[in-house]
N, C-alpha and C positions, 0 to 999 in steps of 0.2 A: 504494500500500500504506500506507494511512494512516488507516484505522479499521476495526473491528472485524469480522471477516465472518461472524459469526452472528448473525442478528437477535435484536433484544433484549439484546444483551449490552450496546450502552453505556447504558442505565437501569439495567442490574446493577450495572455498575463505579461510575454515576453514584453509587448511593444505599449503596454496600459502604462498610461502617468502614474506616478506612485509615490506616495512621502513614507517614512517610515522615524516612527518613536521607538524601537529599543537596537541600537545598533552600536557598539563602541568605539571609541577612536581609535589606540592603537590595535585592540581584538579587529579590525579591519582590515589592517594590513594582508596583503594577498600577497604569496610566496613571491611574485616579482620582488613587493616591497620589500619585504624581509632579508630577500637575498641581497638587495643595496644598501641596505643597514647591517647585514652581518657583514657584507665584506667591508663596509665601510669600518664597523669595531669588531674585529676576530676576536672568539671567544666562544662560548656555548652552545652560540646558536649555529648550525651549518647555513653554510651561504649552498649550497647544493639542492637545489629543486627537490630532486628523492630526496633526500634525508631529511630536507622539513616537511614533506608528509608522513615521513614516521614518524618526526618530532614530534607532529601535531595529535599523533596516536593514543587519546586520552584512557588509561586506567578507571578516573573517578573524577569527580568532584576537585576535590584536594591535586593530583595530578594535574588539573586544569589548570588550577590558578600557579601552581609551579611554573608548566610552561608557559604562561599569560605573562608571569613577570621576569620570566627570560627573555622575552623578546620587549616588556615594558624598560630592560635596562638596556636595549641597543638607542633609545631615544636619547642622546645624551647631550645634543647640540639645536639652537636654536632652528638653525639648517636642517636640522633630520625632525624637528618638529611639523617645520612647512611641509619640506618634502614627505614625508605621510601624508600631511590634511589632503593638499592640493592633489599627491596621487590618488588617494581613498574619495576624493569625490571624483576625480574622474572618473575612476571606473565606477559607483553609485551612478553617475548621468547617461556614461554611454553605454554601460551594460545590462543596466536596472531600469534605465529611462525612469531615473529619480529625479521629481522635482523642487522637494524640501525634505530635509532629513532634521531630524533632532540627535546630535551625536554626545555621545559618553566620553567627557574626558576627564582622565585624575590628577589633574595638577600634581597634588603630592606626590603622587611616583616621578615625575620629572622634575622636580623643584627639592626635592628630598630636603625637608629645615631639619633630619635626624643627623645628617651627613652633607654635609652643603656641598662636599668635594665631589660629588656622586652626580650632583645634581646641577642647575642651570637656576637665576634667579626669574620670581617670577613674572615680572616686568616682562622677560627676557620672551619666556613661555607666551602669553598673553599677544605681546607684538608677534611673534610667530603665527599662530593661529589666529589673528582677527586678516592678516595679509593673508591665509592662504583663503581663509572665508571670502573677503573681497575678491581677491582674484578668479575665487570657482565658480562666483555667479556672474563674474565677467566672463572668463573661459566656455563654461558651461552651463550656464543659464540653473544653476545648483543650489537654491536659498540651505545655507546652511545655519543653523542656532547650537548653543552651545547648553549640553545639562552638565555640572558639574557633580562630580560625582565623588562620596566621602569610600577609600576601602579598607572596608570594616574591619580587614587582619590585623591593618596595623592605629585601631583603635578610638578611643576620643581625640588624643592626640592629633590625628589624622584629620578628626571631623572639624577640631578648633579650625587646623589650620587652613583647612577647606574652604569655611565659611569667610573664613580673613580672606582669600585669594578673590571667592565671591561680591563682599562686600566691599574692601577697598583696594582691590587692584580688578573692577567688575566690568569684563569685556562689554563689546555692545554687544554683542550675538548671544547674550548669556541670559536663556530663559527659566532656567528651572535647574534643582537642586536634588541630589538621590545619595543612593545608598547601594552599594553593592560589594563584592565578596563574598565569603562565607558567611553564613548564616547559622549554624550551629556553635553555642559557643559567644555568641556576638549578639544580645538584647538586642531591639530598638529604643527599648525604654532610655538607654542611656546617650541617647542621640534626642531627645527630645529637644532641650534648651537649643541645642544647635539647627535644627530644623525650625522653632517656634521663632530666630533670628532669619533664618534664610527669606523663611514666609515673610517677615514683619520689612524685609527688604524688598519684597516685590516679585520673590523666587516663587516659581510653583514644585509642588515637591512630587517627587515621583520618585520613592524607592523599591529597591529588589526584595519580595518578600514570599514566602511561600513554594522558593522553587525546591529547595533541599529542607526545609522545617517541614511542619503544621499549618494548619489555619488563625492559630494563634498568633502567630508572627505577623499574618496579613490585618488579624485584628488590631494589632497594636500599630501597626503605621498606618492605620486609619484612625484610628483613637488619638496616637502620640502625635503622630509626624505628621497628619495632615493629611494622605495621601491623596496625590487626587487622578492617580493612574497610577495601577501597580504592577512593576516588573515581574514578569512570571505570573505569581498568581498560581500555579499550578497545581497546589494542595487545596485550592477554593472548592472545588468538586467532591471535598470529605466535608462538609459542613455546608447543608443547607438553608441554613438562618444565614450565613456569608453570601451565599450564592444569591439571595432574595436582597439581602442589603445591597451588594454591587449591582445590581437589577436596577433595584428603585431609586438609586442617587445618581445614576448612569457612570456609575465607577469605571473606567474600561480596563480591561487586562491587555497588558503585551507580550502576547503567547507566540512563544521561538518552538515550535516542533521539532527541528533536529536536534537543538542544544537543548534542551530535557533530556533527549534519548542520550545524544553524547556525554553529558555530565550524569546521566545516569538516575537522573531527577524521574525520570517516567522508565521502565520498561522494556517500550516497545512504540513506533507510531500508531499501531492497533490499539494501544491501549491507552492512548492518549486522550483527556479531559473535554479537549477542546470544545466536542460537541457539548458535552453536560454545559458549558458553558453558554453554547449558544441554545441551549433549550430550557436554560432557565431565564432567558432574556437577557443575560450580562453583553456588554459590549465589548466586541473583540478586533483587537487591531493585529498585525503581525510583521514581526519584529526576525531578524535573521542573527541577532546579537552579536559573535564574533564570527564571521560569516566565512572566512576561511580556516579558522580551525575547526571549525566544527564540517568543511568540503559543502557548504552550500550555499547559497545566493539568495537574496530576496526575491527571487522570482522562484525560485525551485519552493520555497516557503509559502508561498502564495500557492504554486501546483498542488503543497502536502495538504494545505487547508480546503482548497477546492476537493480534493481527493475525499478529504475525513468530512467533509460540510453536506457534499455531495451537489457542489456549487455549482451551476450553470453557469455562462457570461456576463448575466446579468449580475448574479450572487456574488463574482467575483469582483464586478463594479461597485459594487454595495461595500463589501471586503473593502476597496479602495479609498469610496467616502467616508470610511469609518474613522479612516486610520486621518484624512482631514480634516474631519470634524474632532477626532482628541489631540489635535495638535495643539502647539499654544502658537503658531503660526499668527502674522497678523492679519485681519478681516479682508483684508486686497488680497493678499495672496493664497488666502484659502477658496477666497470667490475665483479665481485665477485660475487655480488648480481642478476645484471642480470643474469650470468649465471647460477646460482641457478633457477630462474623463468623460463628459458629458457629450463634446462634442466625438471623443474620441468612438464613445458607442455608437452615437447615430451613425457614425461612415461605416462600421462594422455592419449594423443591422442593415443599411442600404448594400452592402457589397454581400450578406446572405441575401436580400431581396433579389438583387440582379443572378446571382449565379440560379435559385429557384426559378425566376423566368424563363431562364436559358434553356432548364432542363424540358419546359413544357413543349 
């Protein structure tokens, strides 16, 4: 059960406009990249095509974020910062025909204040990625926004200085505040004060909750943190008073189907939530999260959801408006973007009408 089972549907998803909310910065990185950053700092990571597909060969959970923060330490120059953003949206524009993305970045992994010698100042970081932002929607016609993002391994510590990088050195492309990493092990409860600051600055919060816990974890960053779209989500499906509440406040979830399976969070894609999700009325957007370590695409994400939804073209256009209606995109560019998908179906539905003619 892993791609689409009406024909012609993945050309549809292939060439559909598309935004996506849970995708990460450097978990973007696509082996081309990887391999310009490893040869550019040799060391752990292979600059060799094969070998960072077995690199990418995740055991678990825990295994993941191992290798996530071996190729997080090839980012070490203000330069290899840009050159990520500006490649990572290219391919998002010409291979996704993405046309706003909300992306995941951790300042603190690149800015390291445990280790300054490790790291790059954040001024440094910030001028980096707002250039490569401006440049990709020159280049590429690419609105990119920025979620900042606290990771939870390494703590409060982490989160203070998150919220600092947020608040007084606060890009402009910088919509919203999260939460990600491990989750076992890692409250939210103790991330409140610093999310009840991000909010009280104009951040919308959107943390990882529920993918390796409970229901309880997704309870508390609705309760503590705010949430106002939750990563993952994927334990929601064990608790139906959760699944009724994301229903009726139109909470959306941002459900990665491969990466559950890959981090081991789900299974199986047979055995994936998704639907429970969408038959309790919750909203669902979809998200490809580190989209080459995990070998798949936001288009092949879009195919596994059509597949498990049981989505026609339509369904998948719906699929579409979903994911720009939870954006925090501004009001032009989501009217923009709709009508891009909009008109995109009408030519679809006219070129089934003309071939049906032909046939008579």
């Amino acid at each position: 059960m892993t791609s689409p089972v009406l024909p012609g549907l993945d050309q549809f998803i292939r060439d559909l406009p598309k935004v996506e909310l849970h995708v990460h910065h450097v978990g973007s990185a696509s082996p081309r990249i990887v391999s310009e950053l490893a040869a550019r700092h040799p060391g752990t990571v292979p600059s060799d095509l094969d070998e960072l597909r077995r690199f990418y060969e995740f055991r678990d959970f825990a295994h993941f974020i191992e290798v996530y923060l071996a190729v997080v330490a090839l980012i070490r120059t203000p330069d290899d910062v840009y050159y990520l953003t500006h490649e990572v949206a290219r391919e998002m524009a010409t291979e996704q025909q993405l046309r706003y993305a909300e992306l995941t970045c951790t300042p603190f992994t690149s800015v390291r204040p445990d280790d300054p010698s490790l790291g790059m100042p954040i001024e440094a970081y910030t001028e980096a990625i707002e250039a490569a932002r401006l440049d990709a929607e020159r280049d590429f016609g690419l609105v990119l926004r920025w979620v900042y993002d606290i990771p939870g391994e390494f703590g409060l510590p982490s989160a203070e200085a998150t919220l600092t990088y947020a608040v007084d050195h606060r890009p402009e492309g910088l919509v919203a505040f999260g939460l990600g990493g491990p989750e076992v092990g890692v409250p939210r409860a103790q991330f409140t004060e610093v999310f009840d600051a991000a909010r009280a600055a104009g951040l919308h919060s959107v943390p990882h909750a529920g993918e390796t816990t409970g229901p309880e974890t997704i309870w508390e960053s609705l309760r503590l943190l705010g949430a106002e779209r939750i990563g993952h989500g994927t334990s929601a499906a064990q608790d139906p008073a959760l699944l009724a509440h994301l229903a009726e406040t139109g909470t959306p979830l941002e459900v990665c189907p491969s990466s559950n399976v890959a981090t081991r969070a789900v299974a199986s894609l047979a055995e994936h939530p998704i639907a429970a999700f969408r038959d309790a009325g919750v909203v669902i957007t979809v998200g490809s999260d580190d989209p080459p370590m995990f070998s798949t695409t936001l288009n092949q994400e879009y195919g596994i959801a059509a597949d498990l939804l049981g989505l026609d073209r339509a369904g998948v256009a719906d699929l579409a408006r979903a994911g720009v209606h939870a954006s925090f995109a501004e009001p032009q560019v989501k009217a923009r973007i709709l009508g891009e998908i909009d008109g995109y179906v009408r030519d679809h539905e006219a070129d089934a009408g003309d071939v049906a003619n032909q046939g008579k």
